[in-house]
FIKOLZA-1660 file (N, C-alpha, C; in steps of 0.1 Angstrom, whole numbers, plus 5000, padded with zeros to 4 digits):
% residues 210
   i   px   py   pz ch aa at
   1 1762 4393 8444  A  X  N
   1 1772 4393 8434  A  X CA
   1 1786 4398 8439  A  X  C
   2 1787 4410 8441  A  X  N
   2 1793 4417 8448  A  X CA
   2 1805 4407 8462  A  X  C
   3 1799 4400 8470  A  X  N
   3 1805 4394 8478  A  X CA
   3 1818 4384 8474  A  X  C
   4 1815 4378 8456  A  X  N
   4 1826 4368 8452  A  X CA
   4 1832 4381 8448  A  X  C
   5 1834 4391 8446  A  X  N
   5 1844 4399 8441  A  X CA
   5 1862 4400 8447  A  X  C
   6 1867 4397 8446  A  X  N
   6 1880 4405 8453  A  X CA
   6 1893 4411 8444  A  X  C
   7 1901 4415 8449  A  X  N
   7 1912 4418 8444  A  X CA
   7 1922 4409 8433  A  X  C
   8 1921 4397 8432  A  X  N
   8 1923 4390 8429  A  X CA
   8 1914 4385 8415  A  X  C
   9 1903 4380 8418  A  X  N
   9 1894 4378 8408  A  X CA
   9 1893 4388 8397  A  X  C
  10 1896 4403 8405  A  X  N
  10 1890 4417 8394  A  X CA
  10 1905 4418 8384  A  X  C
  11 1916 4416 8394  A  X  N
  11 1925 4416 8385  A  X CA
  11 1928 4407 8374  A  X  C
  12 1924 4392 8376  A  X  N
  12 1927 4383 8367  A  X CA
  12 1916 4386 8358  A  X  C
  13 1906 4390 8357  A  X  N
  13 1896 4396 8344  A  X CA
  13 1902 4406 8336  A  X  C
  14 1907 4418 8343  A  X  N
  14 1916 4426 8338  A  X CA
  14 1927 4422 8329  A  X  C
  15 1933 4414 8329  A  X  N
  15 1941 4407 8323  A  X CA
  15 1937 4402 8316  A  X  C
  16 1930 4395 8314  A  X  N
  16 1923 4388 8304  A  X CA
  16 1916 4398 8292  A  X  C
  17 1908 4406 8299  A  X  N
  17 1903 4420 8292  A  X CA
  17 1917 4428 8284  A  X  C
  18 1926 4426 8288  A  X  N
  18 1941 4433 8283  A  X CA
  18 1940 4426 8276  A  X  C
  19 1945 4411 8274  A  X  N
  19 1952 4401 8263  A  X CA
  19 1942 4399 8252  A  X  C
  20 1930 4405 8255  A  X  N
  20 1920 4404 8241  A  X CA
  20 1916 4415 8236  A  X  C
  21 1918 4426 8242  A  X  N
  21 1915 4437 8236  A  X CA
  21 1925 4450 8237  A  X  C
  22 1936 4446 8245  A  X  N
  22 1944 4456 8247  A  X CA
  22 1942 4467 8256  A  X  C
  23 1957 4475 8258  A  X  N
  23 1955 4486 8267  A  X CA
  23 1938 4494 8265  A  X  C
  24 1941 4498 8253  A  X  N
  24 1928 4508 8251  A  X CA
  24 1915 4501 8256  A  X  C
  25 1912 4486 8257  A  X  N
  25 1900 4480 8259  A  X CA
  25 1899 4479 8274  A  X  C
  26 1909 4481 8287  A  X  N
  26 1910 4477 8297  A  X CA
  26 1904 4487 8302  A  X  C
  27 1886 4493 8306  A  X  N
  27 1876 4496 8317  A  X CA
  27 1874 4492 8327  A  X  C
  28 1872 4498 8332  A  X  N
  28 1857 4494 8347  A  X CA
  28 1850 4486 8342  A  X  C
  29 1843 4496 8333  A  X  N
  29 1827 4487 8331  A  X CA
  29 1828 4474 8322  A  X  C
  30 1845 4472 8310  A  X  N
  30 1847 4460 8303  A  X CA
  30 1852 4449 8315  A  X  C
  31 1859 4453 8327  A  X  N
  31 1860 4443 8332  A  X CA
  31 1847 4439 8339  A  X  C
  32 1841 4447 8346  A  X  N
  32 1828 4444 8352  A  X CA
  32 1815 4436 8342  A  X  C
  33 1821 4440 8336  A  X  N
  33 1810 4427 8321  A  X CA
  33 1819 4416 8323  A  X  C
  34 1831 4415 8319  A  X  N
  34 1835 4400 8320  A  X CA
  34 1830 4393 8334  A  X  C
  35 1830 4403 8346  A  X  N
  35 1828 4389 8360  A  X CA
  35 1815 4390 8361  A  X  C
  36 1807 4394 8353  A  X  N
  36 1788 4391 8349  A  X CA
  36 1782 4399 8362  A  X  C
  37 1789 4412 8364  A  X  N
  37 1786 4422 8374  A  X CA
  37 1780 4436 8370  A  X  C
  38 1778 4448 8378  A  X  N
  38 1776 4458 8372  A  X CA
  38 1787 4466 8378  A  X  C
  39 1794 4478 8367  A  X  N
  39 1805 4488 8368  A  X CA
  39 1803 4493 8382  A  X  C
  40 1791 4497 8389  A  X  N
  40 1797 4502 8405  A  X CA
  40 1800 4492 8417  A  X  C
  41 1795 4480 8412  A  X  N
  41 1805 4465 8421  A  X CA
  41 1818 4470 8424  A  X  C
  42 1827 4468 8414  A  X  N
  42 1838 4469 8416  A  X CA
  42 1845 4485 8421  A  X  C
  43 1837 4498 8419  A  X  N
  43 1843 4505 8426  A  X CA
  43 1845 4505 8440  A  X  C
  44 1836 4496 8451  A  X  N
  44 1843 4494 8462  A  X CA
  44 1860 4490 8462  A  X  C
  45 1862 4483 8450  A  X  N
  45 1880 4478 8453  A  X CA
  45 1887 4487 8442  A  X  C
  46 1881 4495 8432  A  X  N
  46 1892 4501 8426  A  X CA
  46 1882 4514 8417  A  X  C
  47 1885 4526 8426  A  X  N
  47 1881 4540 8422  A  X CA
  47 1874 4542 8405  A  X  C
  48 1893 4538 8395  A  X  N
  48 1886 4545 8387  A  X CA
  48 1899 4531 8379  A  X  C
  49 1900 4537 8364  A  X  N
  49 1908 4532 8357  A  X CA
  49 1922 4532 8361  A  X  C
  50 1928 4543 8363  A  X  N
  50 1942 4538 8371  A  X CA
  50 1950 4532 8378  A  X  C
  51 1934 4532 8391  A  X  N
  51 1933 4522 8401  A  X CA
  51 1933 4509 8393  A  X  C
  52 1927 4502 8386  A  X  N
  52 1925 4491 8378  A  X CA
  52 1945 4488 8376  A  X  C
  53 1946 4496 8368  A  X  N
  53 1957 4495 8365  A  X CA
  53 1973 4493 8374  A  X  C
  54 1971 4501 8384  A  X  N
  54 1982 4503 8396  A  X CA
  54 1979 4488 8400  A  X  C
  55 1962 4482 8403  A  X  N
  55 1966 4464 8407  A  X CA
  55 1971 4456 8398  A  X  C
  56 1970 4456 8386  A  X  N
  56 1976 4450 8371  A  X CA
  56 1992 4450 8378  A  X  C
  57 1996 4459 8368  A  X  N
  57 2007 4464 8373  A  X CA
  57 2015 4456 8387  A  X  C
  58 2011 4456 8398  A  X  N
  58 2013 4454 8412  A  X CA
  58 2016 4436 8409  A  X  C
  59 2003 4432 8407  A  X  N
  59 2004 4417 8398  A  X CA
  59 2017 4410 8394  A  X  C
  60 2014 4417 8381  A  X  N
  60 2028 4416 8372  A  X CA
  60 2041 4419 8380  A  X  C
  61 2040 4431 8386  A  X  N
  61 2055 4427 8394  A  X CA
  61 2058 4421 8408  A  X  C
  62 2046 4414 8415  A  X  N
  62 2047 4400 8421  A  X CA
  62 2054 4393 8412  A  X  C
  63 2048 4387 8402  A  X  N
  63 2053 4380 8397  A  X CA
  63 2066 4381 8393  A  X  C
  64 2074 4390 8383  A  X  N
  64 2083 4396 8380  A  X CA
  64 2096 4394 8393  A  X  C
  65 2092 4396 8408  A  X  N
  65 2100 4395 8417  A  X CA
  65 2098 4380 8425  A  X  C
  66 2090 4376 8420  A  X  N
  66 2093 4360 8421  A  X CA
  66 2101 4348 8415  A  X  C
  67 2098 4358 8402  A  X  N
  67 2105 4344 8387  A  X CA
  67 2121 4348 8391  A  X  C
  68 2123 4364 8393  A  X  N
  68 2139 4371 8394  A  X CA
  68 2142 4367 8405  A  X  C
  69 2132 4360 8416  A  X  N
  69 2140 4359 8430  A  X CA
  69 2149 4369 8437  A  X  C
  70 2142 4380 8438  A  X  N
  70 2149 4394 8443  A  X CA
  70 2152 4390 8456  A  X  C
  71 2143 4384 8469  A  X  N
  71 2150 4382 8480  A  X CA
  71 2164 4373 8479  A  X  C
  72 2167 4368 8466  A  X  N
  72 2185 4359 8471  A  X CA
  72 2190 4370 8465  A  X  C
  73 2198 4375 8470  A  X  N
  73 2217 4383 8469  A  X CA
  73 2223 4375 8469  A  X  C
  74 2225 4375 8481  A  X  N
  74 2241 4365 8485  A  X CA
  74 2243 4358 8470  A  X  C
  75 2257 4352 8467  A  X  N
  75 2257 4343 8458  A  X CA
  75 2260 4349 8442  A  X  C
  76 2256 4360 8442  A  X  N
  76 2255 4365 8431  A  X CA
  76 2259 4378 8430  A  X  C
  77 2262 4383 8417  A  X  N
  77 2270 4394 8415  A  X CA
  77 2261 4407 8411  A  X  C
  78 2264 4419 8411  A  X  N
  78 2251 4427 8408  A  X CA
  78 2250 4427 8394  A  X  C
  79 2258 4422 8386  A  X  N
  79 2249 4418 8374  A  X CA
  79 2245 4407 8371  A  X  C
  80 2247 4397 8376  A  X  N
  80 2238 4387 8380  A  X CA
  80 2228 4391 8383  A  X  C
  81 2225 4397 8391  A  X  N
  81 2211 4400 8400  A  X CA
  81 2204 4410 8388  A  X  C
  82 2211 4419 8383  A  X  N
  82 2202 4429 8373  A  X CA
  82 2201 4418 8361  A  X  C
  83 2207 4411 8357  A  X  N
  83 2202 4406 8343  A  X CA
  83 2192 4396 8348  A  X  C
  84 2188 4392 8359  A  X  N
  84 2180 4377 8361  A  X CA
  84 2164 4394 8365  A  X  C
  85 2168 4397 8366  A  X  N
  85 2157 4408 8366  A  X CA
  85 2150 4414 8359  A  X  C
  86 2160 4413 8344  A  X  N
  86 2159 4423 8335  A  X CA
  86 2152 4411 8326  A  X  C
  87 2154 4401 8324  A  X  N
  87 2148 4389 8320  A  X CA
  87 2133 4383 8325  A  X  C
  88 2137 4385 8339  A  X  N
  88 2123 4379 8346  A  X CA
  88 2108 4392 8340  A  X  C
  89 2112 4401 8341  A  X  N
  89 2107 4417 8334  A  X CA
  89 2098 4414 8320  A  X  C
  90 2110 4413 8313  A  X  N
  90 2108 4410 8297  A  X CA
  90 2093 4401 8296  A  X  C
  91 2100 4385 8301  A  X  N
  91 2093 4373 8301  A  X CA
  91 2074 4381 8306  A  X  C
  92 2077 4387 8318  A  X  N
  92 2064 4396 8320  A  X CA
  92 2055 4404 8314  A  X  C
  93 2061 4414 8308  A  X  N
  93 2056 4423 8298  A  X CA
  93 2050 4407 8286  A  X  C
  94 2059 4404 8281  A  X  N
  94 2057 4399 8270  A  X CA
  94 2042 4389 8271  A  X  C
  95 2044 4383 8281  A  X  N
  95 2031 4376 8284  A  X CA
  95 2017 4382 8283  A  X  C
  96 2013 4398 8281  A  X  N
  96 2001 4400 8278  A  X CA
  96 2009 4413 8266  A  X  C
  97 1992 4408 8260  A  X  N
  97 1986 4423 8249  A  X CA
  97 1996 4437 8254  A  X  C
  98 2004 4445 8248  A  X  N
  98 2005 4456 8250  A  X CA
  98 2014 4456 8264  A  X  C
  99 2018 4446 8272  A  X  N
  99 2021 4441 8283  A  X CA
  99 2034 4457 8289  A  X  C
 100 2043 4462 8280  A  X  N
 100 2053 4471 8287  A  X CA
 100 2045 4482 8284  A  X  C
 101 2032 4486 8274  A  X  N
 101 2027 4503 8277  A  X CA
 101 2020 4500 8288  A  X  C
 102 2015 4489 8292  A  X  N
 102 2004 4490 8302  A  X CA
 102 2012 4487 8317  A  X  C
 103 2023 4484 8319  A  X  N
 103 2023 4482 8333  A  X CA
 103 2030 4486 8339  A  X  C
 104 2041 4498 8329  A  X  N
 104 2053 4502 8330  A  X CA
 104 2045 4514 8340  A  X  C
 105 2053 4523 8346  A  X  N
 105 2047 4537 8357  A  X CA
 105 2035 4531 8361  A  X  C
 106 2033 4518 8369  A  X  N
 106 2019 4517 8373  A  X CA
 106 2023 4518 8392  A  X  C
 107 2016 4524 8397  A  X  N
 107 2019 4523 8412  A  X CA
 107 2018 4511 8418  A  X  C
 108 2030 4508 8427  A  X  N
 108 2029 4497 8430  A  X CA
 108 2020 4495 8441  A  X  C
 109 2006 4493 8443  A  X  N
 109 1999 4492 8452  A  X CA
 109 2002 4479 8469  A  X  C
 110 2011 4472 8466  A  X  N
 110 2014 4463 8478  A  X CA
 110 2026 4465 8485  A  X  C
 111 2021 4469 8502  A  X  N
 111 2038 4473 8504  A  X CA
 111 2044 4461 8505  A  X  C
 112 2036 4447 8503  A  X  N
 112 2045 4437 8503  A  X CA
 112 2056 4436 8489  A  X  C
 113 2050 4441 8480  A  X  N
 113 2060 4438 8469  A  X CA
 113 2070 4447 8469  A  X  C
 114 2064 4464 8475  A  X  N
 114 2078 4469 8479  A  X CA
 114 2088 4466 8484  A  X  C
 115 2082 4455 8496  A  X  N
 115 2092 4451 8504  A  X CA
 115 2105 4438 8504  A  X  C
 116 2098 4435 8487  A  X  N
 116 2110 4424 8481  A  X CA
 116 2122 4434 8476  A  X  C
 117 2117 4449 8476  A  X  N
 117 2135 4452 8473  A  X CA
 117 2141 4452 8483  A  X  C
 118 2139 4448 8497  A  X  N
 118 2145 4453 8510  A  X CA
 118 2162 4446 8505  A  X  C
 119 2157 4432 8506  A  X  N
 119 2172 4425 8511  A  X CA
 119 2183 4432 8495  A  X  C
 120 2176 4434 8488  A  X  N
 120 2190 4443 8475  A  X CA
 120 2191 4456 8476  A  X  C
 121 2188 4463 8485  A  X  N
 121 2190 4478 8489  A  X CA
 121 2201 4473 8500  A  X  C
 122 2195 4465 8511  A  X  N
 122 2204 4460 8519  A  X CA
 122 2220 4460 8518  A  X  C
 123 2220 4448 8509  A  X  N
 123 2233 4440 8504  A  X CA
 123 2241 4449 8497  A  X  C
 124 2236 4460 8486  A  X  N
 124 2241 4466 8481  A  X CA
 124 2250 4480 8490  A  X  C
 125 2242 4483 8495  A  X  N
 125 2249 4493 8507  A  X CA
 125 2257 4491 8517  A  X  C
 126 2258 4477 8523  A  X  N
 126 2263 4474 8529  A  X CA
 126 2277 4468 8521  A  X  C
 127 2276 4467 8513  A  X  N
 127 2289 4467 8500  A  X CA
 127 2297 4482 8497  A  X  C
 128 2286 4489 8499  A  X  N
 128 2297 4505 8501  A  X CA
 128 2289 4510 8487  A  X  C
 129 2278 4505 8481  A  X  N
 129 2271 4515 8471  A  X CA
 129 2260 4525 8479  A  X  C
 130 2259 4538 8474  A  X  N
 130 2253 4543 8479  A  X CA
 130 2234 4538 8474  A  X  C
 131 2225 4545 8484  A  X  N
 131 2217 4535 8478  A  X CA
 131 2211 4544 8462  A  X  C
 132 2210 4561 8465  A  X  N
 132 2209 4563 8454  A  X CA
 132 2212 4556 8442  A  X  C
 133 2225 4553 8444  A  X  N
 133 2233 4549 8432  A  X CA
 133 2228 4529 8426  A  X  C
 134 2223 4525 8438  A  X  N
 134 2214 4506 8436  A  X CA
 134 2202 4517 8430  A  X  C
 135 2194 4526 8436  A  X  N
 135 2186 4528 8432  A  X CA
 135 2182 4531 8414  A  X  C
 136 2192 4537 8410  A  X  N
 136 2193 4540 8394  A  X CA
 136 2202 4529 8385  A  X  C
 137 2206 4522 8391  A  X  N
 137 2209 4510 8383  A  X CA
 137 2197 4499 8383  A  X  C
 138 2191 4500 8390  A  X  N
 138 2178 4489 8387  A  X CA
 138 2167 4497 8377  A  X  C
 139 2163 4513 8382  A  X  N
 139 2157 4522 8369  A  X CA
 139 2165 4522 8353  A  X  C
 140 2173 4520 8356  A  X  N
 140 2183 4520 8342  A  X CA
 140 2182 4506 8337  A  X  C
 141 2183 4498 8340  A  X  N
 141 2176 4487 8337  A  X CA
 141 2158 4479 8334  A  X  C
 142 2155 4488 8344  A  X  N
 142 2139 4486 8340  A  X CA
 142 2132 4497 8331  A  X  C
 143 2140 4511 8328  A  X  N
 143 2137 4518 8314  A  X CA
 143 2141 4514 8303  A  X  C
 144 2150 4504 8302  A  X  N
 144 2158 4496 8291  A  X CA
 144 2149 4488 8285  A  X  C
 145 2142 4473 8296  A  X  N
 145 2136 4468 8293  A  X CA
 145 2121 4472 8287  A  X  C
 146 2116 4482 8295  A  X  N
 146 2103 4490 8295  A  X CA
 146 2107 4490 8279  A  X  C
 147 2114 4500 8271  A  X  N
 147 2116 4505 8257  A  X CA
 147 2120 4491 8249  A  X  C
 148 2128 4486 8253  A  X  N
 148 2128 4475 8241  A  X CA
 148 2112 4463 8240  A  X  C
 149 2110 4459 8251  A  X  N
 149 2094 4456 8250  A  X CA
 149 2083 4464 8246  A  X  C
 150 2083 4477 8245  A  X  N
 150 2074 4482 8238  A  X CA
 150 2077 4481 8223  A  X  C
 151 2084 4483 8220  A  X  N
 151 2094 4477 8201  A  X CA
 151 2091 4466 8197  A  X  C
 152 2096 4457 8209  A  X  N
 152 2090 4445 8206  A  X CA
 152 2078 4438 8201  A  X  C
 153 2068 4448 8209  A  X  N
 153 2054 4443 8209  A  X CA
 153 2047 4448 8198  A  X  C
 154 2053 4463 8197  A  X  N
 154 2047 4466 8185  A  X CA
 154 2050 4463 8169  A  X  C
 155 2060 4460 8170  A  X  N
 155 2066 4446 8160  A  X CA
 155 2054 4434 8153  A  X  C
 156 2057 4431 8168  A  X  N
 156 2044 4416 8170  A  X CA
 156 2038 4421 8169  A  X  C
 157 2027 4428 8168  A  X  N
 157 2016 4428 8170  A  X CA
 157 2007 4436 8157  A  X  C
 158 2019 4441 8150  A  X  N
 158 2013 4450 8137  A  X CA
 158 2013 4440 8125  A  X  C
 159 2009 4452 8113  A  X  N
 159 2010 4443 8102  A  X CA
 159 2022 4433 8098  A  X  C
 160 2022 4423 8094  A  X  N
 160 2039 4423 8088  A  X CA
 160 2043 4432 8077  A  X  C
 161 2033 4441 8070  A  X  N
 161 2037 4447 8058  A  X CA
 161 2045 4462 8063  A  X  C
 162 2040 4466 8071  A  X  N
 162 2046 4476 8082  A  X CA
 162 2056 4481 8081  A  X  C
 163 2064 4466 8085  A  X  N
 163 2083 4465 8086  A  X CA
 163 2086 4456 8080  A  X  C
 164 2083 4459 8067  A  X  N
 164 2087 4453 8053  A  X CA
 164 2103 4455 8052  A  X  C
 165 2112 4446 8053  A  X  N
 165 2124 4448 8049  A  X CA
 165 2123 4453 8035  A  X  C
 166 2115 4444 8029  A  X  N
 166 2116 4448 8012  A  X CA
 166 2112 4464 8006  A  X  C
 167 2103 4463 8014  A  X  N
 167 2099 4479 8010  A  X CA
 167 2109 4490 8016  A  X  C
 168 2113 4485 8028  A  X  N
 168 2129 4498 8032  A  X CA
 168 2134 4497 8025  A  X  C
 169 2143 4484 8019  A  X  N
 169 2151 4484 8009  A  X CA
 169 2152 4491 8000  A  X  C
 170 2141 4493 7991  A  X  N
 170 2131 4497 7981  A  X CA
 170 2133 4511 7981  A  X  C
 171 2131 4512 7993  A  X  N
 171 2129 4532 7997  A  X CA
 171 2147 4539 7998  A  X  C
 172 2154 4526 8005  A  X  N
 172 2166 4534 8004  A  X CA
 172 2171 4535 7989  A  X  C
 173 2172 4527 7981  A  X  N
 173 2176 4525 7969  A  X CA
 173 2191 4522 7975  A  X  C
 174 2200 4526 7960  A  X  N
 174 2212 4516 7961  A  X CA
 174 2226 4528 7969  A  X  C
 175 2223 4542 7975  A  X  N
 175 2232 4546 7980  A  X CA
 175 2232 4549 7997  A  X  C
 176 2224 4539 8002  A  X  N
 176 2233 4538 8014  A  X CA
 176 2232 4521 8021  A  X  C
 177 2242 4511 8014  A  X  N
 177 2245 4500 8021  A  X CA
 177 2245 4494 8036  A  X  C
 178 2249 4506 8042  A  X  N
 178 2251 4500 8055  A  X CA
 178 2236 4504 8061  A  X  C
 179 2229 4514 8056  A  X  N
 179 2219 4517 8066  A  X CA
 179 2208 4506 8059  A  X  C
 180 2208 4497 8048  A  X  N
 180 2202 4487 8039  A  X CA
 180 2209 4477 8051  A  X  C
 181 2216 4477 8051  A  X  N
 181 2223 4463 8060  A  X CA
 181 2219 4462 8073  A  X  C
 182 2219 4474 8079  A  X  N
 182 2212 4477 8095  A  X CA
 182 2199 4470 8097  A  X  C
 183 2190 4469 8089  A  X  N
 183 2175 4465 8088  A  X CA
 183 2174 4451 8084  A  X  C
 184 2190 4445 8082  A  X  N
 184 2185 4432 8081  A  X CA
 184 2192 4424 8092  A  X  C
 185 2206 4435 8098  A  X  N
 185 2211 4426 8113  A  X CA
 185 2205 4426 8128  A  X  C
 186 2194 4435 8123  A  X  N
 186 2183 4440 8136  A  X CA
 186 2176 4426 8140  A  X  C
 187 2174 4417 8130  A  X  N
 187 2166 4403 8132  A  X CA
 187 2171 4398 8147  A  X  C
 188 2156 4388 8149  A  X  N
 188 2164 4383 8164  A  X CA
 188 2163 4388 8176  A  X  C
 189 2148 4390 8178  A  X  N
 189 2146 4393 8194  A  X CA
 189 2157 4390 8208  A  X  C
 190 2157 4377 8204  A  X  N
 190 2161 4371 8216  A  X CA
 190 2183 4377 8220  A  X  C
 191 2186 4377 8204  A  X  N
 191 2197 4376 8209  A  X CA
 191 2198 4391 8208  A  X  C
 192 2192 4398 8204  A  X  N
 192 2193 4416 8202  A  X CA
 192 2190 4420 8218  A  X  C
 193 2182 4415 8226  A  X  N
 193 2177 4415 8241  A  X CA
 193 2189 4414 8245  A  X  C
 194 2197 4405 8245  A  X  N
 194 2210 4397 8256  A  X CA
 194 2224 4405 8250  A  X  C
 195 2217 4409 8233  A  X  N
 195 2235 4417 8237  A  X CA
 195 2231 4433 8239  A  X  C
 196 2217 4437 8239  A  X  N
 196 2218 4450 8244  A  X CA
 196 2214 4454 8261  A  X  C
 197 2211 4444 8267  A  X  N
 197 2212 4440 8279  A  X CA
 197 2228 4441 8288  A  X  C
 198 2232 4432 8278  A  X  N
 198 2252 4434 8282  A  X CA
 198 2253 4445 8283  A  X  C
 199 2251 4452 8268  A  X  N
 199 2257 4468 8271  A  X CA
 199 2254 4477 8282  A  X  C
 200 2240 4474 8287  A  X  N
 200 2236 4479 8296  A  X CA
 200 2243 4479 8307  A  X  C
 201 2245 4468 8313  A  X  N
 201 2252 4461 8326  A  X CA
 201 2265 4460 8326  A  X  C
 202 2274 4463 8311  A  X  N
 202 2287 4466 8314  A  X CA
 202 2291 4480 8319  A  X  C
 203 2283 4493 8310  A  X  N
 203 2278 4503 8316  A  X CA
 203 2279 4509 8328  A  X  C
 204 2272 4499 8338  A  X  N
 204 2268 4497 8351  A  X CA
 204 2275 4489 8356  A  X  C
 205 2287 4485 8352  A  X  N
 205 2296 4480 8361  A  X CA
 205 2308 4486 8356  A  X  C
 206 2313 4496 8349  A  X  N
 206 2321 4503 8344  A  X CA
 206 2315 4518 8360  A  X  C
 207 2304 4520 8361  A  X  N
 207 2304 4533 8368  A  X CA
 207 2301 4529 8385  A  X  C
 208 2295 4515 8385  A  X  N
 208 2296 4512 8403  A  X CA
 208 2303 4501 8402  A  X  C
 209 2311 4491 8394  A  X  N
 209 2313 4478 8399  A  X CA
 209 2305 4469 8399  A  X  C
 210 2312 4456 8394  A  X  N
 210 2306 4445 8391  A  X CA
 210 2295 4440 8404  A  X  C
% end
């Protein structure tokens, strides 16, 4: 049994174990039930639960630096490059159950995927940014994303009675309009993403340049 196992296979069960039962459901021994194995199989490829997670994680941001195409610079501007990032991210998280508590701080277990930041450490330094400073505009960006997908999700994913506009309303009564008004201009995932993204990256080009 043990021989079909790999890194690969364990992770795409993992996943799957996430998108149906969530962070809290994602084990050893629940993924080791899904590949019709027993729980010490897989500790040859991954210790314990964090391990599980650090490959998730790792996964997800393959992918993540594929959709964003981190190896192209050239051509583009560094907010270009951070918003096709910050989108490619989103689109990630969002794809599974619980997708930004679970894969956000996960270690990135491949130095190949580390090594898709090469050519944007590169380009950016060689532009005269220091790299500290590429370094915390891409974390400032991927804490952004991280927080607004967990809002997101927990949005989705709760009751609708939860975030009852009607019942805030209800609660504020009739003396404070604007903070009654707030809870109904919040609507709108998509475009609330792209203009608090802007802010982000004008931000970040107000303190290093476009």
């Amino acid at each position: 049994m043990t021989a079909r196992l790999s890194r690969e296979s364990i992770v795409a069960a993992a996943l799957d174990v996430l998108d149906e039962q969530g962070i809290d459901g994602v084990t050893v021994r629940a993924v080791a039930a899904r590949l019709d194995v027993k729980a010490p199989a897989l500790y040859w490829h991954v210790r314990n639960k964090q391990e599980l997670l650090d490959e998730m994680g790792t996964e997800i941001q393959r992918r993540v630096n594929a959709a964003a195409d981190l190896g192209r610079v050239t051509g583009r501007s560094r907010r270009e490059y951070l918003a096709g990032y910050a989108r490619a991210l989103r689109t990630e998280y969002l794809a599974h159950r619980d997708g930004a508590r679970t894969f956000s701080g996960t270690r990135l277990a491949s130095p190949e995927v580390l090594r898709d930041q090469e050519p944007w450490f590169e380009s950016w330094t060689a532009a005269g940014l220091d790299l500290a400073d590429a370094i915390d505009a891409g974390e400032v960006v991927t804490a952004f994303v991280v927080g607004f997908v967990i809002e997101e999700q927990e949005r989705r994913q709760s009751d609708d009675a939860r975030y009852s506009l009607a019942t805030r309303d209800a609660a504020l009564g009739a003396g404070a309009p604007l903070a009654m008004a707030a809870g109904h201009a919040r609507r709108g995932a998509e475009e609330r993403f792209e203009r608090q993204l802007d802010l982000v990256l004008a931000g970040l080009d107000a303190r290093f340049g476009g």
